[in-house]
Every structure is written in C-alpha cells, then in structure tokens.
Jmol script that loads the backbone (N, CA, C; Angstrom):
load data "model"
ATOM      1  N   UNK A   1      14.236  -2.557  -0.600  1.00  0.00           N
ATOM      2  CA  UNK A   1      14.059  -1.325  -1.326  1.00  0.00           C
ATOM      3  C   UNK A   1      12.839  -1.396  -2.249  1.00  0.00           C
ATOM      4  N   UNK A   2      12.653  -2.436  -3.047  1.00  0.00           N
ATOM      5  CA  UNK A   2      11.183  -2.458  -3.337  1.00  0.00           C
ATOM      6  C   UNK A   2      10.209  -2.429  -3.002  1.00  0.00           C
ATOM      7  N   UNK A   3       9.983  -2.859  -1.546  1.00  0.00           N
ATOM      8  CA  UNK A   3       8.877  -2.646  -0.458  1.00  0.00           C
ATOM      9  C   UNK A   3       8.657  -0.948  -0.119  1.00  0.00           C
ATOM     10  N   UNK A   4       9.940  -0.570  -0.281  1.00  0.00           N
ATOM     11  CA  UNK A   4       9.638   0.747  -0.173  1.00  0.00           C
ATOM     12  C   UNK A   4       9.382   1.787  -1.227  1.00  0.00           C
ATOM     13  N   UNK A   5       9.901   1.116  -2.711  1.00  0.00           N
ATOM     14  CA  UNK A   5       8.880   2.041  -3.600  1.00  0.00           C
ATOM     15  C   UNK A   5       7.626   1.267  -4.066  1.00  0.00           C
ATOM     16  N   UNK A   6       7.517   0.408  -3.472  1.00  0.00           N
ATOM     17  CA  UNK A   6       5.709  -0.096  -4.011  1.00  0.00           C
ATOM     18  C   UNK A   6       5.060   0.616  -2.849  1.00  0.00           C
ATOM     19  N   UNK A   7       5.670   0.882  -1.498  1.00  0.00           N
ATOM     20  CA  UNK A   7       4.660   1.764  -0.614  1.00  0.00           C
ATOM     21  C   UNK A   7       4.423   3.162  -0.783  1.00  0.00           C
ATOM     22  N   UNK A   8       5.511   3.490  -1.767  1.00  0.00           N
ATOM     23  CA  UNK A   8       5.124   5.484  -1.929  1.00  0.00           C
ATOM     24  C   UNK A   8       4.053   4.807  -3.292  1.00  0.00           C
ATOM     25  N   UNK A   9       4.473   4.025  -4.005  1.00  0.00           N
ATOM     26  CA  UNK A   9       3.586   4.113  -5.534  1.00  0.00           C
ATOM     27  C   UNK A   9       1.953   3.251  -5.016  1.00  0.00           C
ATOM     28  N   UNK A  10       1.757   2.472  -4.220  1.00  0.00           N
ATOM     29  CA  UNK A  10       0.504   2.191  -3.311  1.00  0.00           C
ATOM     30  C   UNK A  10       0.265   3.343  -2.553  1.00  0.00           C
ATOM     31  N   UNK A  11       0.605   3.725  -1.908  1.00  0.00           N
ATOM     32  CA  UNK A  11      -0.307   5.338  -1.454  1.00  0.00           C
ATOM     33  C   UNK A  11      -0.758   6.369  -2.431  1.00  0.00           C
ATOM     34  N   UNK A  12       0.324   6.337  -3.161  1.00  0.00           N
ATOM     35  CA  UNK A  12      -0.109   7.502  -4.689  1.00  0.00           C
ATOM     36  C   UNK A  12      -1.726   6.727  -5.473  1.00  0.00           C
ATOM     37  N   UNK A  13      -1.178   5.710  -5.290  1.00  0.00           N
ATOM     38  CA  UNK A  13      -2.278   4.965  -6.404  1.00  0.00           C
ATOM     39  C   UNK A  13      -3.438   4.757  -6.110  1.00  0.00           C
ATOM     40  N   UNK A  14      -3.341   4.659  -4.424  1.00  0.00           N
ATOM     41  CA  UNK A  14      -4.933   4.973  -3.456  1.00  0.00           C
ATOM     42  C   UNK A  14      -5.600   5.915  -4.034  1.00  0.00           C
ATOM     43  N   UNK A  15      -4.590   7.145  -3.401  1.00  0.00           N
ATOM     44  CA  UNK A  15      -5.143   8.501  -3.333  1.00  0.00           C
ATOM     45  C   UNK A  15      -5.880   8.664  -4.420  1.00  0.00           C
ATOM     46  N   UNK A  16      -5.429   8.318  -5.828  1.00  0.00           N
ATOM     47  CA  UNK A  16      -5.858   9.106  -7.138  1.00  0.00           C
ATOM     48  C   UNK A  16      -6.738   7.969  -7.360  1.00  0.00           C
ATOM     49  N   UNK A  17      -6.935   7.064  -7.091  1.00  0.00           N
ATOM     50  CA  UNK A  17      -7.732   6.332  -7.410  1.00  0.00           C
ATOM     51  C   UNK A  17      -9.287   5.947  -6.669  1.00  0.00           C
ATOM     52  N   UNK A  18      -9.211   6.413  -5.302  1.00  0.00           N
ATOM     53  CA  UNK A  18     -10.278   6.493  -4.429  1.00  0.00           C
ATOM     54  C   UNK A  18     -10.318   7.596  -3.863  1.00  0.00           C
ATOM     55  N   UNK A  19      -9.513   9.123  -4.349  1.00  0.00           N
ATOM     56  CA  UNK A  19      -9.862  10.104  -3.733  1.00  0.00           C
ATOM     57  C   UNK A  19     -10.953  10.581  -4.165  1.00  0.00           C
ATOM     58  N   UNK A  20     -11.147  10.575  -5.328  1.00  0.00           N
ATOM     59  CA  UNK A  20     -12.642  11.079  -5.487  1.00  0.00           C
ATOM     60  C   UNK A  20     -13.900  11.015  -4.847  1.00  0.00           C
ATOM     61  N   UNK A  21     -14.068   9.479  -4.470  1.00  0.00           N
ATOM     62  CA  UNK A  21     -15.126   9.784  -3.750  1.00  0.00           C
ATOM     63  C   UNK A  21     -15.198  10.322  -2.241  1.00  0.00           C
ATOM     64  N   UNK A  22     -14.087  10.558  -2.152  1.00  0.00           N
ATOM     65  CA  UNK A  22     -14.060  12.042  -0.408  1.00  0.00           C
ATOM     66  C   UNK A  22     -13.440  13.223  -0.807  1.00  0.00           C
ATOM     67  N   UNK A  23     -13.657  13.356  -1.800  1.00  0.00           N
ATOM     68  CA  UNK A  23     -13.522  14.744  -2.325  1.00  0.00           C
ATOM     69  C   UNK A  23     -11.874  15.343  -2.170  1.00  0.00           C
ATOM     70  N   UNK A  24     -11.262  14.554  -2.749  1.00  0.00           N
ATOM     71  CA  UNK A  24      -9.500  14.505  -2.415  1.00  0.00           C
ATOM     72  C   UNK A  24      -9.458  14.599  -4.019  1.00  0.00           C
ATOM     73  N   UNK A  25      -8.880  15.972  -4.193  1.00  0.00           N
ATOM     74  CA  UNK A  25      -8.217  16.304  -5.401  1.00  0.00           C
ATOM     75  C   UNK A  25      -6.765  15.992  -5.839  1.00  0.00           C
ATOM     76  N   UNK A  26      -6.465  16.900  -7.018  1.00  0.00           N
ATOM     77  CA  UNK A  26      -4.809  16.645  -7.122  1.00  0.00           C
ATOM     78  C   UNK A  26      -4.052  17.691  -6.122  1.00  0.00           C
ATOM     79  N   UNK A  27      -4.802  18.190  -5.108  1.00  0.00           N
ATOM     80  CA  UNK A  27      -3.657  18.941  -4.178  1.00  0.00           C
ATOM     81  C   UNK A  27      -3.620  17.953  -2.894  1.00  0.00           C
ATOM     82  N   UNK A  28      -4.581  17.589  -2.562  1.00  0.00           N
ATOM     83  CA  UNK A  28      -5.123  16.329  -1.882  1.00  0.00           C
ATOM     84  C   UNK A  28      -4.201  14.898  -2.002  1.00  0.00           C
ATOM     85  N   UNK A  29      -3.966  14.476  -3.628  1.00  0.00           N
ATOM     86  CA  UNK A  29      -3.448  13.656  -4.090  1.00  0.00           C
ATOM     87  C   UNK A  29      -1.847  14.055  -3.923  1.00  0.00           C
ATOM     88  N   UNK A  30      -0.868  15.244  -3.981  1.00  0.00           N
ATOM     89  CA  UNK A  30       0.380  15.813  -3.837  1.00  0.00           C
ATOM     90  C   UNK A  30       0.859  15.589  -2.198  1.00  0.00           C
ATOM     91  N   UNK A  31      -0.145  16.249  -1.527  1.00  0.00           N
ATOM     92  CA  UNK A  31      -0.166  16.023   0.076  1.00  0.00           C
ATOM     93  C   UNK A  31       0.147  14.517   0.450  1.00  0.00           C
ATOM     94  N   UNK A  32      -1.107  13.469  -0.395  1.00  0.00           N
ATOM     95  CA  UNK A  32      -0.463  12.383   0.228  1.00  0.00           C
ATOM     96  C   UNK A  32       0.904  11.690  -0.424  1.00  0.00           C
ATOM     97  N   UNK A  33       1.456  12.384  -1.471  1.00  0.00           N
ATOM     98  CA  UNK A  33       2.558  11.864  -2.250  1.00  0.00           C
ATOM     99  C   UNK A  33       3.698  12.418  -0.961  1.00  0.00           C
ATOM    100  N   UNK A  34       3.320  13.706  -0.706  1.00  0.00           N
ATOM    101  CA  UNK A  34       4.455  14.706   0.438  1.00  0.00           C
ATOM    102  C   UNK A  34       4.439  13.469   1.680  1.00  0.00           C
ATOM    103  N   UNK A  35       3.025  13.277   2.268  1.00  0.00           N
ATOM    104  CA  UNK A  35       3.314  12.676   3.593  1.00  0.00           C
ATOM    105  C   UNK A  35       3.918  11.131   3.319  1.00  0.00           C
ATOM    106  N   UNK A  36       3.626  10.636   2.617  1.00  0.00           N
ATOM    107  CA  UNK A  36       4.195   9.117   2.545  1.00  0.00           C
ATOM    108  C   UNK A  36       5.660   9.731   2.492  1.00  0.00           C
ATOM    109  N   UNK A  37       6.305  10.299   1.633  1.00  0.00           N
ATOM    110  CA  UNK A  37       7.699  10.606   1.556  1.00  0.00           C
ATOM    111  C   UNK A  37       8.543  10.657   2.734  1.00  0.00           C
ATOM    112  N   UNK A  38       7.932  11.692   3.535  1.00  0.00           N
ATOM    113  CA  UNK A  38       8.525  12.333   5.002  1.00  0.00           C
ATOM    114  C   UNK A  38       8.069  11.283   5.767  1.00  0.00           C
ATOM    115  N   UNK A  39       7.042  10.814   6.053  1.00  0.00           N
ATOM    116  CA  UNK A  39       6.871   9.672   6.760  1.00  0.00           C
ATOM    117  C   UNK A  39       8.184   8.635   6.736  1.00  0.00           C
ATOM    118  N   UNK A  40       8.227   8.474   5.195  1.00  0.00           N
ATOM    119  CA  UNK A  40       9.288   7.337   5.649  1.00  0.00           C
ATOM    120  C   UNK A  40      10.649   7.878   6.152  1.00  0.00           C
ATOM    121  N   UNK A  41      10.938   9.316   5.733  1.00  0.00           N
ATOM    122  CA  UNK A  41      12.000   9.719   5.982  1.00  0.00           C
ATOM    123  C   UNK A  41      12.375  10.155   7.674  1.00  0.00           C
ATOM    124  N   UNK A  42      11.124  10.676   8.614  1.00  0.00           N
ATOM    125  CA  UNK A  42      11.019  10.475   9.830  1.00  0.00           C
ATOM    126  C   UNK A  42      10.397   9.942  10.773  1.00  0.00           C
ATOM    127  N   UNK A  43      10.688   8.493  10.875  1.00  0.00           N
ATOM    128  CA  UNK A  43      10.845   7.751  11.799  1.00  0.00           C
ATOM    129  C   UNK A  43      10.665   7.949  13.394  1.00  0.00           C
ATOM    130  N   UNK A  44       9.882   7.626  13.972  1.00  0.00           N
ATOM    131  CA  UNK A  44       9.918   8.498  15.408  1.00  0.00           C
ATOM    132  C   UNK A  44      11.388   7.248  15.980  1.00  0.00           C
ATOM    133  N   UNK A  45      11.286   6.438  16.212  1.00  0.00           N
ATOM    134  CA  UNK A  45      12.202   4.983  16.550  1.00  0.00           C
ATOM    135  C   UNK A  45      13.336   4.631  15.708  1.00  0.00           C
ATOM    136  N   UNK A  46      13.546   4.548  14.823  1.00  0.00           N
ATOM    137  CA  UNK A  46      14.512   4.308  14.005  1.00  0.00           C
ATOM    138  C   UNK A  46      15.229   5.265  13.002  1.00  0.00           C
ATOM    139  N   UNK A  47      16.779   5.280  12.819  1.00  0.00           N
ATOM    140  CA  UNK A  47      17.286   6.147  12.121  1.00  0.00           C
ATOM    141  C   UNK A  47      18.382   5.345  11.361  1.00  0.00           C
ATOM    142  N   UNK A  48      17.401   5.463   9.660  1.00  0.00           N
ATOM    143  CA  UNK A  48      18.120   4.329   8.577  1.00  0.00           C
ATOM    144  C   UNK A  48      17.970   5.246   7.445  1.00  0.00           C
ATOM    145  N   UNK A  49      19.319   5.302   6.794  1.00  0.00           N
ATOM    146  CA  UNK A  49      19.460   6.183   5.597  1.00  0.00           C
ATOM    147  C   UNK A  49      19.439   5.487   4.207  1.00  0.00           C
ATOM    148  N   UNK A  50      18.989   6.034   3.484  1.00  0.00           N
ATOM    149  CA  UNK A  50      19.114   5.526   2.331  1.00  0.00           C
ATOM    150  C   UNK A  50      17.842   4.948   1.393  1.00  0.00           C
ATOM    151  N   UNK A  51      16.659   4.996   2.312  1.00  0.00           N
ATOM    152  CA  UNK A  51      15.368   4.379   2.176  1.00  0.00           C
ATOM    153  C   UNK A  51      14.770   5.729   1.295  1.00  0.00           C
ATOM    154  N   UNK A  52      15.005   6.498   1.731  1.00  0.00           N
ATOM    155  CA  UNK A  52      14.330   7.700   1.023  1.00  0.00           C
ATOM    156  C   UNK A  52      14.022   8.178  -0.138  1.00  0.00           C
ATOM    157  N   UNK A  53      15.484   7.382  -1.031  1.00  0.00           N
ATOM    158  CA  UNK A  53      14.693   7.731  -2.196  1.00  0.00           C
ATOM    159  C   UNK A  53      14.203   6.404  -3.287  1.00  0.00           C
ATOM    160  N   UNK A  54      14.095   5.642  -2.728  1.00  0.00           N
ATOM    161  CA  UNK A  54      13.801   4.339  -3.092  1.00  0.00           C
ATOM    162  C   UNK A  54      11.945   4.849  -2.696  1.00  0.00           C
ATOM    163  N   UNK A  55      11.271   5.450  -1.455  1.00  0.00           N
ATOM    164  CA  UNK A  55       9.847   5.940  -2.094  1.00  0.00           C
ATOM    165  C   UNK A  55       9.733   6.908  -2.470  1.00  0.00           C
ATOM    166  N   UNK A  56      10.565   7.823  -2.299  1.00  0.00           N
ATOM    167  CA  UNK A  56      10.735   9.301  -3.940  1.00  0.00           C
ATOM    168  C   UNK A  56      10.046   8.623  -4.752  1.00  0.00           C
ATOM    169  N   UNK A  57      10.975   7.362  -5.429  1.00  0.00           N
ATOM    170  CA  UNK A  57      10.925   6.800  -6.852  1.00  0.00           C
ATOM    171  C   UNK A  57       9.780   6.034  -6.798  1.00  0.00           C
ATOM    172  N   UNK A  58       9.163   5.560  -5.634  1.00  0.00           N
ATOM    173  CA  UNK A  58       7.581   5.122  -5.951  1.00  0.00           C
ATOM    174  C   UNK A  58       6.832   6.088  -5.690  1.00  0.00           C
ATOM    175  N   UNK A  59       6.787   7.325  -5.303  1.00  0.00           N
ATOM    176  CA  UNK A  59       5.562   8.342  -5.672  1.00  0.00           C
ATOM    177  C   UNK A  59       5.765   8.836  -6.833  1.00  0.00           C
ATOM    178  N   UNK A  60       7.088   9.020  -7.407  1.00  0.00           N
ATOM    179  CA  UNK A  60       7.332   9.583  -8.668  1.00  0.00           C
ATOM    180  C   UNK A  60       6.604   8.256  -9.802  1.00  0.00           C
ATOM    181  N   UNK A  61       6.610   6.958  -9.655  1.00  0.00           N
ATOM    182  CA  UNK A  61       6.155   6.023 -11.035  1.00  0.00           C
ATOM    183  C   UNK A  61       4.400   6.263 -10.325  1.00  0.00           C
ATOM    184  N   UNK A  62       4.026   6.989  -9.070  1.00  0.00           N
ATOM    185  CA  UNK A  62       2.207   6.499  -9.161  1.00  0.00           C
ATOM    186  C   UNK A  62       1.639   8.309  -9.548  1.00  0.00           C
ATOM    187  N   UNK A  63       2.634   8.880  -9.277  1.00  0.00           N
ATOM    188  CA  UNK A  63       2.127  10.431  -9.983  1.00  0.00           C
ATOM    189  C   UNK A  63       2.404  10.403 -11.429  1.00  0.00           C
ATOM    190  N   UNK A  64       4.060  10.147 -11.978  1.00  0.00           N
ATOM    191  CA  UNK A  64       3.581   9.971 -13.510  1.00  0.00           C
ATOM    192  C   UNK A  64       4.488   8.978 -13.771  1.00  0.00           C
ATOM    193  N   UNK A  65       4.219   7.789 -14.357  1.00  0.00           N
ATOM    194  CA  UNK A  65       5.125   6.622 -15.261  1.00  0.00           C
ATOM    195  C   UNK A  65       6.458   6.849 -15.725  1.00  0.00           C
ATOM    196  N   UNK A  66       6.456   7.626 -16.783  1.00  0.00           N
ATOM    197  CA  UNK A  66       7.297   8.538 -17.388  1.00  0.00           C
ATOM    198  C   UNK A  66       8.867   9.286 -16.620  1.00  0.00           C
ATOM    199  N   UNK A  67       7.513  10.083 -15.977  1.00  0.00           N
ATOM    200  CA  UNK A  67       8.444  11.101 -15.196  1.00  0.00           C
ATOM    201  C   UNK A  67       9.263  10.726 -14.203  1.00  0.00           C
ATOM    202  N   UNK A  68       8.869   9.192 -13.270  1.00  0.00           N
ATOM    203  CA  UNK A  68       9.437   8.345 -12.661  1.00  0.00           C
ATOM    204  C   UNK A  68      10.335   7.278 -13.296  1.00  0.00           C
ATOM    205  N   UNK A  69      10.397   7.044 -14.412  1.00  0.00           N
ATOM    206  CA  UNK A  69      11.383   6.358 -15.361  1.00  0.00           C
ATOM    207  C   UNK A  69      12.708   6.905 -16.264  1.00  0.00           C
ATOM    208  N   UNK A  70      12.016   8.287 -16.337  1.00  0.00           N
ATOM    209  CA  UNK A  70      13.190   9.348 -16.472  1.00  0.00           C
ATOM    210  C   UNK A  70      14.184   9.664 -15.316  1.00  0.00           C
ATOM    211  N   UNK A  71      13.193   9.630 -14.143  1.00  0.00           N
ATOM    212  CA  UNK A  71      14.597  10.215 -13.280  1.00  0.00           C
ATOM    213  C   UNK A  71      15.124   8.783 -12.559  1.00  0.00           C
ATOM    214  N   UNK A  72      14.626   7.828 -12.564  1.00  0.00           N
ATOM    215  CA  UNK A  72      15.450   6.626 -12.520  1.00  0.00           C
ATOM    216  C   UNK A  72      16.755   6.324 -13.537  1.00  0.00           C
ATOM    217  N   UNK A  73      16.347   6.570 -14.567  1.00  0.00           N
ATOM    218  CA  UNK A  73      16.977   6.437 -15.803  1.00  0.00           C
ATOM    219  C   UNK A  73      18.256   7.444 -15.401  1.00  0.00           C
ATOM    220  N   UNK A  74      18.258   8.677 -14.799  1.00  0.00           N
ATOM    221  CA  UNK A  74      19.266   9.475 -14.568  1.00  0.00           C
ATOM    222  C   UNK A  74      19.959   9.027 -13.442  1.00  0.00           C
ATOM    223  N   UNK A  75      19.556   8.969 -12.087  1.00  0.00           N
ATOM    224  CA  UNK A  75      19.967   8.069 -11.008  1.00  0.00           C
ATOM    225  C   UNK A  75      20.658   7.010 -11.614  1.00  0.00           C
ATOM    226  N   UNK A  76      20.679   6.061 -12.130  1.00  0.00           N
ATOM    227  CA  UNK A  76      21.190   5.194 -12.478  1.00  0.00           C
ATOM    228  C   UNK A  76      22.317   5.561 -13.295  1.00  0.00           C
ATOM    229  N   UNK A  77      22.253   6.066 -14.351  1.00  0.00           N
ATOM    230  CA  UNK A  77      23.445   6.774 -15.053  1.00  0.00           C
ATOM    231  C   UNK A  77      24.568   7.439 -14.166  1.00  0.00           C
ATOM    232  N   UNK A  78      24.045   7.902 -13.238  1.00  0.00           N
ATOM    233  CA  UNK A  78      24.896   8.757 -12.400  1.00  0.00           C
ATOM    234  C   UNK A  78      25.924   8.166 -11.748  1.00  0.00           C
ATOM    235  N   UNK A  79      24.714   6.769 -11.052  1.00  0.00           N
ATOM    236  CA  UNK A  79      25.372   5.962  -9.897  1.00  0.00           C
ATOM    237  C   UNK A  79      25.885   4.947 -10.471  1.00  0.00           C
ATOM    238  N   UNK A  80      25.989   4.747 -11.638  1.00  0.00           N
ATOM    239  CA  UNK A  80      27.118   4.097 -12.245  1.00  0.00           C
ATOM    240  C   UNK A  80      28.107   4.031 -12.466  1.00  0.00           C
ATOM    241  N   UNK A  81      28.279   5.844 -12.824  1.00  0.00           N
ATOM    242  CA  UNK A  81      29.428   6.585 -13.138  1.00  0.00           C
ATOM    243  C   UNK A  81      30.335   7.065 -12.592  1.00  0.00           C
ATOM    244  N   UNK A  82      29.581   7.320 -11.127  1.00  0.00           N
ATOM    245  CA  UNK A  82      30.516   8.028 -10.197  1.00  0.00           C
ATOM    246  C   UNK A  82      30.824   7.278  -8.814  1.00  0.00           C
ATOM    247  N   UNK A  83      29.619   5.776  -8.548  1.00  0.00           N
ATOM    248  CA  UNK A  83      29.766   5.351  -7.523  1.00  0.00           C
ATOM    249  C   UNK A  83      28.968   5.726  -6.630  1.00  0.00           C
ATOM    250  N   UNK A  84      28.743   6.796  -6.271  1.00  0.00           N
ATOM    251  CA  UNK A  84      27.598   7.528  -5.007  1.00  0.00           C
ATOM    252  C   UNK A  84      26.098   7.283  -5.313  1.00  0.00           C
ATOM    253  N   UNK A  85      25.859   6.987  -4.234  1.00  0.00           N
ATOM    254  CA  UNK A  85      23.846   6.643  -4.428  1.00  0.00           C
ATOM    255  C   UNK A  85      23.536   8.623  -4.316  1.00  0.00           C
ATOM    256  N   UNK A  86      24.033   8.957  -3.423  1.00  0.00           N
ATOM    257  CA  UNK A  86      23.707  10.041  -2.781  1.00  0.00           C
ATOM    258  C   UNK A  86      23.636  11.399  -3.450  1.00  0.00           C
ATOM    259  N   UNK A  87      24.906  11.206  -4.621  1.00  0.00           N
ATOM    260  CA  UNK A  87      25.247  12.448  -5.358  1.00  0.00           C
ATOM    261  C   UNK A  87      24.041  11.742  -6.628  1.00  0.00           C
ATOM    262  N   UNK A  88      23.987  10.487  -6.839  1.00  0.00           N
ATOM    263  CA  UNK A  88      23.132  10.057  -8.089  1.00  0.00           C
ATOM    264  C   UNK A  88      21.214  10.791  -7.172  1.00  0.00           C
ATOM    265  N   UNK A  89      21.398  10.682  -6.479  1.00  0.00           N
ATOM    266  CA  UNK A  89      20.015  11.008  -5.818  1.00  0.00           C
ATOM    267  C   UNK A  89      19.709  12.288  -5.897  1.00  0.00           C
ATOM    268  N   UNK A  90      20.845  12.919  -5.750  1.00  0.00           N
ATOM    269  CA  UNK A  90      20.807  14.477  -5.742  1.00  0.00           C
ATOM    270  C   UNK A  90      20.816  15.697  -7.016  1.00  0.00           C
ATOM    271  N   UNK A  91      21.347  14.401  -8.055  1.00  0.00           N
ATOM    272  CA  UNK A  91      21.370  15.327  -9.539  1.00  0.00           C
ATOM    273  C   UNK A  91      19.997  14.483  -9.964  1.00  0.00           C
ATOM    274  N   UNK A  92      19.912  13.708  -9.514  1.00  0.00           N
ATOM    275  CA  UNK A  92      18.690  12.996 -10.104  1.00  0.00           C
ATOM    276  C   UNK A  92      17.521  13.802  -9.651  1.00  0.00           C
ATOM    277  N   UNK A  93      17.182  14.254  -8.814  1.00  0.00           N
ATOM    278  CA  UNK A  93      16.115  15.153  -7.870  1.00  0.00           C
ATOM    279  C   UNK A  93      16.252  16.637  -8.720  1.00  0.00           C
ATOM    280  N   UNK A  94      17.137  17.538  -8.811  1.00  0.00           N
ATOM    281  CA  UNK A  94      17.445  18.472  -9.785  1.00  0.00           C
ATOM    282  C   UNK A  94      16.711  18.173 -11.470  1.00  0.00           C
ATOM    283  N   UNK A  95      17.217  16.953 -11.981  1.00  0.00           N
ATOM    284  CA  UNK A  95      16.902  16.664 -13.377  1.00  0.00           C
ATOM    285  C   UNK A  95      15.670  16.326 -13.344  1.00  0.00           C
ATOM    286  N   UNK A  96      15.014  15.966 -12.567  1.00  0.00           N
ATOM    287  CA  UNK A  96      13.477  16.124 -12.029  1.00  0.00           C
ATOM    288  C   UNK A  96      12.859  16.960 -12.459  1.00  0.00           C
ATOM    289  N   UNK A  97      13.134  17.979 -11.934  1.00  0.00           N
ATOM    290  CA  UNK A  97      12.825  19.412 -11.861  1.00  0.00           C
ATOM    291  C   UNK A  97      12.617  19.755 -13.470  1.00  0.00           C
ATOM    292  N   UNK A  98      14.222  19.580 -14.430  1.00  0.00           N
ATOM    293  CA  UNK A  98      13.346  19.735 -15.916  1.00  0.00           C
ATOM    294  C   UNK A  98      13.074  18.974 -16.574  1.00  0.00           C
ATOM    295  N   UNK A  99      12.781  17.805 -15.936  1.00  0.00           N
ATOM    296  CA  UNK A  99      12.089  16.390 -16.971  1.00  0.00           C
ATOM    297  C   UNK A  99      10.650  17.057 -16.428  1.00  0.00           C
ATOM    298  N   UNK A 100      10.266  17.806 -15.452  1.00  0.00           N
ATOM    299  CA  UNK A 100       8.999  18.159 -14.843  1.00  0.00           C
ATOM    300  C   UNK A 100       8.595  19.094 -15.997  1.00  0.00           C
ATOM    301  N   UNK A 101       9.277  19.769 -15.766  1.00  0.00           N
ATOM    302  CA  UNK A 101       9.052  21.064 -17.057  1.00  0.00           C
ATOM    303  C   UNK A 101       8.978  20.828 -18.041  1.00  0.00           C
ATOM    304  N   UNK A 102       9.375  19.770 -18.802  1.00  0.00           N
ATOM    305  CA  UNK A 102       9.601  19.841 -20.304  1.00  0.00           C
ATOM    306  C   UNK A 102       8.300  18.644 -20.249  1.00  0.00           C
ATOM    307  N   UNK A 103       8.268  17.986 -19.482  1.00  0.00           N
ATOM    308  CA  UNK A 103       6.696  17.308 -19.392  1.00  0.00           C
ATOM    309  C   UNK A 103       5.315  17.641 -19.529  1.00  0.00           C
ATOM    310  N   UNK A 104       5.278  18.784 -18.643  1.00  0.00           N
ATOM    311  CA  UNK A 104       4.282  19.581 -18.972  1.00  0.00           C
ATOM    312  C   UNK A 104       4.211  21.154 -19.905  1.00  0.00           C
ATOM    313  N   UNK A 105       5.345  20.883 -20.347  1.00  0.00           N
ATOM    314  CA  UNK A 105       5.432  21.935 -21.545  1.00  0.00           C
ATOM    315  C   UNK A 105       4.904  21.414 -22.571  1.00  0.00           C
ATOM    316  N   UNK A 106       5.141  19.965 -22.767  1.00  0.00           N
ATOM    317  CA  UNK A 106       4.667  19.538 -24.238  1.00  0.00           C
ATOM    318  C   UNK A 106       3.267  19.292 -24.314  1.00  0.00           C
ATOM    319  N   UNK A 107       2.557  19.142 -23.214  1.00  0.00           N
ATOM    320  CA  UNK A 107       1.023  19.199 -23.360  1.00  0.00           C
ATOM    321  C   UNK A 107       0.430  19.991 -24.054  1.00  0.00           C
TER     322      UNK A 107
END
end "model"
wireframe off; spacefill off
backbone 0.3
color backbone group
C-alpha cells in the first residue's frame, strides 16, 4: 500500500514539478492526478480492490500536504471506529470535499 501512495504522490510531484517546462499547467497537473488514480483503479489484467484509495491518498499529500493529512486523519478515525476501510473511504472522500472548501476559503 505504500508503493501505491508514493506512485499517485510521484506522478503528482512530476507533473508540478517538470510541467512547466512543456507547458503543463494546474489543469494539466489535475489530469495527471485524475489519470494516475483511474489507472490504478482499471487494470486491463487484473481485478484487486482496495488499492484505490491508498493512491487517492498519494495524489491528495503531492496536490496539497495538508489537505492529504486531513483526510487521512478522517479515514483513520472512521476506520477505527466502525471497522470498514470502505465506509472510512467513503466519508473520508465526502470530508474532502469540505476540508477542500474551507482550505481555500481561508486564502
């Protein structure tokens, strides 16, 4: 599982870090956060669950530190509490959403 969030947070960290010089912006930089994701999630050969959000959580720490430590921080709370990776994955992905918002609200 670490191999698989150092490979979403190594693609993120490419992109933003050597997109510039081919003219790869932050929509550029989102795209490759999207394709590493789905990539790992479809497999042409193999069908293994559970990998998915283990590189969620590495595009989420190479897009923002923070914002990827927050929703770990919730995942974990969850899947402590209730036992399920799946339901912790799923409120965790939601609480995303306003750790996103209240992130860039305070700017």
């Amino acid at each position: 599982m670490l191999g698989d969030c150092a490979k979403g947070w190594f693609a993120v960290w490419l992109a933003e870090q050597y997109g510039a010089r081919f003219g790869i912006g932050d929509t550029g930089v989102a795209l490759v956060a999207l394709a590493v994701f789905l990539g790992h999630l479809c497999r042409c050969f193999q069908i293994r669950r559970g990998k998915g959000v283990a590189t969620a959580l590495g595009v989420l720490l190479g897009l923002n530190l923070w914002l990827g430590l927050a929703t770990l921080a919730t995942w974990l709370i969850v899947a402590f509490a209730f036992r399920y990776s799946s339901l912790a994955a799923l409120i965790a992905s939601v609480c995303r959403a306003f750790l996103l918002r209240a992130a860039v609200w305070r700017r």
